[in-house]
N, CA and C atoms as a LAMMPS dump frame, in Angstrom:
ITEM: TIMESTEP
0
ITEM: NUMBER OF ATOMS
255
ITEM: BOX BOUNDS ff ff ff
-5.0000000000000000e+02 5.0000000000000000e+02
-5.0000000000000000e+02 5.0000000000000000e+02
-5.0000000000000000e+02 5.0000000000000000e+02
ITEM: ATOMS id mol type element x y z
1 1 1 N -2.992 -14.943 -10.428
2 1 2 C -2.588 -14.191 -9.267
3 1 3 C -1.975 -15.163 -8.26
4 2 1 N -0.631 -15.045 -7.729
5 2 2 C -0.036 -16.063 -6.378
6 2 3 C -0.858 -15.167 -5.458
7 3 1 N -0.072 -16.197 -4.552
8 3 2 C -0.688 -15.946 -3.066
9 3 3 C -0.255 -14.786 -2.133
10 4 1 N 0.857 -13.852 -3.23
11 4 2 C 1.123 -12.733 -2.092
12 4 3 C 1.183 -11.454 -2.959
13 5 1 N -0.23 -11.359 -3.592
14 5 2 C -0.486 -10.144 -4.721
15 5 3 C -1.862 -10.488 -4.368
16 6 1 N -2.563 -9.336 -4.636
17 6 2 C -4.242 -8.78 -4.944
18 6 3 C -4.096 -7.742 -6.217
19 7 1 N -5.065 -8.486 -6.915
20 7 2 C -5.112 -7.012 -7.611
21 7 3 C -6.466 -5.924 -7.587
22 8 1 N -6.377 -4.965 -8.315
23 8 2 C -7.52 -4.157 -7.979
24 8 3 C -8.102 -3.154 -9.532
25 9 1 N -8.866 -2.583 -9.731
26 9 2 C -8.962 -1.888 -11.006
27 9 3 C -8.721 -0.653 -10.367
28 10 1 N -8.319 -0.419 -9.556
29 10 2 C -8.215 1.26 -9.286
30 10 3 C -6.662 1.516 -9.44
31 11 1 N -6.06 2.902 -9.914
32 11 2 C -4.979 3.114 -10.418
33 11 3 C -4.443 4.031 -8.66
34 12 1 N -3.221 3.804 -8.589
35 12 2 C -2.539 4.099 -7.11
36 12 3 C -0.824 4.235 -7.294
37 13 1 N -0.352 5.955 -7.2
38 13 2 C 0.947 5.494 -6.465
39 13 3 C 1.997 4.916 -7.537
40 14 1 N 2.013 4.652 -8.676
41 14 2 C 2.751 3.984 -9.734
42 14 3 C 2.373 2.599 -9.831
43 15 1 N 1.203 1.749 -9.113
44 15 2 C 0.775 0.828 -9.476
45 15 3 C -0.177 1.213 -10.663
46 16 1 N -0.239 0.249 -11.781
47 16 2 C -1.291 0.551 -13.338
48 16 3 C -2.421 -0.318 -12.705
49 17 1 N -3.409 0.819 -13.594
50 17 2 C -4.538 0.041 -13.32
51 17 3 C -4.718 -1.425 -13.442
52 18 1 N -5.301 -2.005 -12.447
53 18 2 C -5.387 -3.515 -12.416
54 18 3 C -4.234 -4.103 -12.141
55 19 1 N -2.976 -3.589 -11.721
56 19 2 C -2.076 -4.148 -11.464
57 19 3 C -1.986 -5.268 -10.13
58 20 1 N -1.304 -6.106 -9.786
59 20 2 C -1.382 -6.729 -8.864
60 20 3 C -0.661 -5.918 -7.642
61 21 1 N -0.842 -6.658 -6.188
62 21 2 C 0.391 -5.41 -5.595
63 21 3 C 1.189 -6.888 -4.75
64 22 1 N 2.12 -6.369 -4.702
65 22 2 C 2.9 -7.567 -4.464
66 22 3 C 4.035 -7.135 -3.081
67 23 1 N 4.452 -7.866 -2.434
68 23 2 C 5.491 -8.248 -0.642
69 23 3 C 6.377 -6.895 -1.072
70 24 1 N 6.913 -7.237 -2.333
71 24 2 C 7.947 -6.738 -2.411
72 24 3 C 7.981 -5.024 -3.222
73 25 1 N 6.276 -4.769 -3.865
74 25 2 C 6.267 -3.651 -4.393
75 25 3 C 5.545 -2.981 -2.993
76 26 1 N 5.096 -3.415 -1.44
77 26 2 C 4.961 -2.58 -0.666
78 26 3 C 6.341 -2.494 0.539
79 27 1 N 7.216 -3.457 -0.048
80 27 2 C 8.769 -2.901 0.725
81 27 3 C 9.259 -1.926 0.119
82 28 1 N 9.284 -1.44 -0.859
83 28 2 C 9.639 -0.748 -2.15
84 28 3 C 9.012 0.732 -1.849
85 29 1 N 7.436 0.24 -1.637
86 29 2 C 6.776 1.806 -1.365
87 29 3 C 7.178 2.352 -0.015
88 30 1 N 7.504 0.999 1.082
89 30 2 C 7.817 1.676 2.575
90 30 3 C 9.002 2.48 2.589
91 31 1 N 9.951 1.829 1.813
92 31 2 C 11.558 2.437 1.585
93 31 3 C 11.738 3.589 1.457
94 32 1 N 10.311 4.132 0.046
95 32 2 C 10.193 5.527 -0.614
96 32 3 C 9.567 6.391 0.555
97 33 1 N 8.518 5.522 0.802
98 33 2 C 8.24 6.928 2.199
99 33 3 C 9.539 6.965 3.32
100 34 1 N 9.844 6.164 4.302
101 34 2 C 10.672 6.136 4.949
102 34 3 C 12.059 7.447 4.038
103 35 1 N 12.574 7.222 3.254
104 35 2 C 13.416 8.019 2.697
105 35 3 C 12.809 9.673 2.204
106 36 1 N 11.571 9.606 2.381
107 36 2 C 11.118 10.844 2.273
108 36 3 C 10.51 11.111 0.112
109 37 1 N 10.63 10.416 0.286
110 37 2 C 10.051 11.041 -1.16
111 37 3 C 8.809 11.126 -1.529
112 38 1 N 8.637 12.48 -2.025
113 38 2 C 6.975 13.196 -1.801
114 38 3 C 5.837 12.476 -2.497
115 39 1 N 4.797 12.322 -1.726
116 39 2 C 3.759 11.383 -1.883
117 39 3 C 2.615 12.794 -1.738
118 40 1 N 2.42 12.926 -3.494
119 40 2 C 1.035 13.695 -3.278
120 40 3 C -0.026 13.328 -2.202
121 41 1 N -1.066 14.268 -2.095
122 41 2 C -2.06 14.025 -1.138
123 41 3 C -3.143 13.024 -1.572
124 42 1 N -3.003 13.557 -3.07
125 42 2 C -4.297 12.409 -3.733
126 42 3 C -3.614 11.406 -3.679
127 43 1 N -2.701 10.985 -3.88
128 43 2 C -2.017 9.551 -4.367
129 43 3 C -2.027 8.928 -2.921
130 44 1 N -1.674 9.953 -1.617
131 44 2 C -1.701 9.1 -0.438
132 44 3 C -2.946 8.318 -0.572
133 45 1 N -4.138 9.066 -0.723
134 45 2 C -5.883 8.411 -0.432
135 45 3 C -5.939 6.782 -1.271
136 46 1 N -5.002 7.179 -2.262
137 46 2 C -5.242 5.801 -3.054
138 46 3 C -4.329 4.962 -2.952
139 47 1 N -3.519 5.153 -2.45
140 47 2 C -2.317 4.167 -1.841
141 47 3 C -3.243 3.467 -0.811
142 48 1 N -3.462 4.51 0.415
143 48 2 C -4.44 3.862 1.168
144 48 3 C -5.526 3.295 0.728
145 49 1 N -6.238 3.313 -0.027
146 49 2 C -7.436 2.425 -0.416
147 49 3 C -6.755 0.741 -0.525
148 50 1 N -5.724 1.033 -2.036
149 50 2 C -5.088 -0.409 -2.086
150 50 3 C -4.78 -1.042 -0.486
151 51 1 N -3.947 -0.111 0.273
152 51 2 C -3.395 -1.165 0.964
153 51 3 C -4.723 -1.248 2.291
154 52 1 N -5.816 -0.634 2.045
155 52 2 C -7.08 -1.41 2.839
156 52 3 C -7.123 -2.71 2.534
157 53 1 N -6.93 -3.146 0.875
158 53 2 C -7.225 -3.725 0.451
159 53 3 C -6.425 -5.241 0.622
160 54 1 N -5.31 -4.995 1.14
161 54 2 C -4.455 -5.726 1.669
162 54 3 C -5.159 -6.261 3.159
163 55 1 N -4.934 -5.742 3.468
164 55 2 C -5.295 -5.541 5.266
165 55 3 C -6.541 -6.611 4.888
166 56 1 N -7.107 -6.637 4.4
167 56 2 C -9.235 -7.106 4.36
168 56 3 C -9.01 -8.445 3.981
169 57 1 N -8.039 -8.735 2.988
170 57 2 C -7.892 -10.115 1.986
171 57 3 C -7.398 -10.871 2.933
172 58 1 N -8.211 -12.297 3.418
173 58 2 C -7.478 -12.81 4.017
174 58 3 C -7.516 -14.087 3.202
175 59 1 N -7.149 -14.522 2.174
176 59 2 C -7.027 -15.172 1.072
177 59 3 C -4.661 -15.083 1.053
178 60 1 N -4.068 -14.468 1.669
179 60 2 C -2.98 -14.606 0.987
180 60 3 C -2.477 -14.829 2.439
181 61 1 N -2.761 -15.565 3.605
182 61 2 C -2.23 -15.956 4.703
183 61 3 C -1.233 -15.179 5.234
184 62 1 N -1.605 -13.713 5.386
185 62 2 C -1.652 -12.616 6.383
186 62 3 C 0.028 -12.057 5.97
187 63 1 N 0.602 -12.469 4.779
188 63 2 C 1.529 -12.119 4.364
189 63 3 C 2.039 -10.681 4.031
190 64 1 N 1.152 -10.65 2.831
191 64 2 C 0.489 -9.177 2.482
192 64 3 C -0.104 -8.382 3.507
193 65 1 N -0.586 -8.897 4.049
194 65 2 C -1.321 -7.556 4.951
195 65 3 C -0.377 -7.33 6.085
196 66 1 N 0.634 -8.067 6.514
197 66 2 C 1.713 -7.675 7.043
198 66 3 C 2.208 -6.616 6.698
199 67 1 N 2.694 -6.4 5.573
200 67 2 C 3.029 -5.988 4.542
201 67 3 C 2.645 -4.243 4.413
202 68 1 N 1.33 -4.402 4.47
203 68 2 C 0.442 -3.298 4.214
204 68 3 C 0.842 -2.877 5.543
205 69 1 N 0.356 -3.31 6.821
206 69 2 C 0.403 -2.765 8.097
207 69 3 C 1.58 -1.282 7.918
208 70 1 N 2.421 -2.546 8.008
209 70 2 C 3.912 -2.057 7.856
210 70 3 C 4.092 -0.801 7.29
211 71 1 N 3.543 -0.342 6.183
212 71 2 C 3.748 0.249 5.342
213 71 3 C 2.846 2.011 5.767
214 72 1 N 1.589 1.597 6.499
215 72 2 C 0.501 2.47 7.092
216 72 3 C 1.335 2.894 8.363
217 73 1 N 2.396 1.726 9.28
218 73 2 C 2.988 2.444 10.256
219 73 3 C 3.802 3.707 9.915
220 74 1 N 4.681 2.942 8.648
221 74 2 C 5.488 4.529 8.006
222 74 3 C 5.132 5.364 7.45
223 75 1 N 3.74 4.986 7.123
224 75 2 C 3.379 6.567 6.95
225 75 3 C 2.956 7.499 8.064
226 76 1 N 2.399 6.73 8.852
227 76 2 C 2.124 7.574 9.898
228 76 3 C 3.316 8.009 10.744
229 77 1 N 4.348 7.54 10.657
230 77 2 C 5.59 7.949 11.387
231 77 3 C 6.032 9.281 10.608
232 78 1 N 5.538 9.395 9.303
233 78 2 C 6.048 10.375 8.523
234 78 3 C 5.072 11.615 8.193
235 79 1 N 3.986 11.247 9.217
236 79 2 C 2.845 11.982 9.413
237 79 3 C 1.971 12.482 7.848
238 80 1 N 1.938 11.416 7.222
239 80 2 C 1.497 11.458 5.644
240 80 3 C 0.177 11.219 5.865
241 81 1 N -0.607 10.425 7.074
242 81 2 C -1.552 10.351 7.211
243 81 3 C -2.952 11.319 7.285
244 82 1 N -4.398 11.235 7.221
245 82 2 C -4.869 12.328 6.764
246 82 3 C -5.885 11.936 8.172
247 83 1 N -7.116 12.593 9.072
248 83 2 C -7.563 12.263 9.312
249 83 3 C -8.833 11.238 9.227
250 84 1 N -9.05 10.945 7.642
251 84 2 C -9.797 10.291 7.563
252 84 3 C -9.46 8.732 7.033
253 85 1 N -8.166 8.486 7.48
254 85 2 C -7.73 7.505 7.106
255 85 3 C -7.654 6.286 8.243
C-alpha cells in the first residue's frame, strides 16, 4: 500500500472489496457526483463509511483525507447527504 491509498474489506461505490482507495479514484468519484450521476442511497452510506475512513488515517500525511473532505463537501452541495452522516 503507498502513502496515498487505504484499503478496507468493505465493498463501496465501484471500489472491490479490499480495494485500495486512492487521490485520484476520490477526484474521479467527486467529478461523478459533481456531474450528477446517480448515487444509490445504499452505496452513498458506504461511500461514506470508506471515506470516514480517509478522514481518521492519519498515516498518509493528510493527503487523502483532503481528498475525502473534498469529496463529502460535494456531496453535500448535491444534497446526497443523509442525516445520519
Amino acid at each position: 500500500m503507498t502513502a496515498t491509498e487505504i484499503s478496507s474489506p468493505n465493498h463501496a461505490g465501484g471500489w472491490g472489496i479490499g480495494s485500495p482507495i486512492r487521490r485520484s479514484d476520490l477526484a474521479l468519484l467527486r467529478k461523478a457526483i459533481r456531474e450528477g450521476w446517480d448515487v444509490p442511497k445504499g452505496t452513498r452510506r458506504e461511500i461514506m463509511d470508506r471515506l470516514k475512513e480517509c478522514l481518521e488515517s492519519d498515516r498518509h500525511n493528510g493527503r487523502l483525507a483532503i481528498r475525502a473532505a473534498e469529496v463529502i463537501l460535494e456531496m453535500s452541495r448535491q444534497n446526497l447527504l443523509t442525516d445520519d452522516d
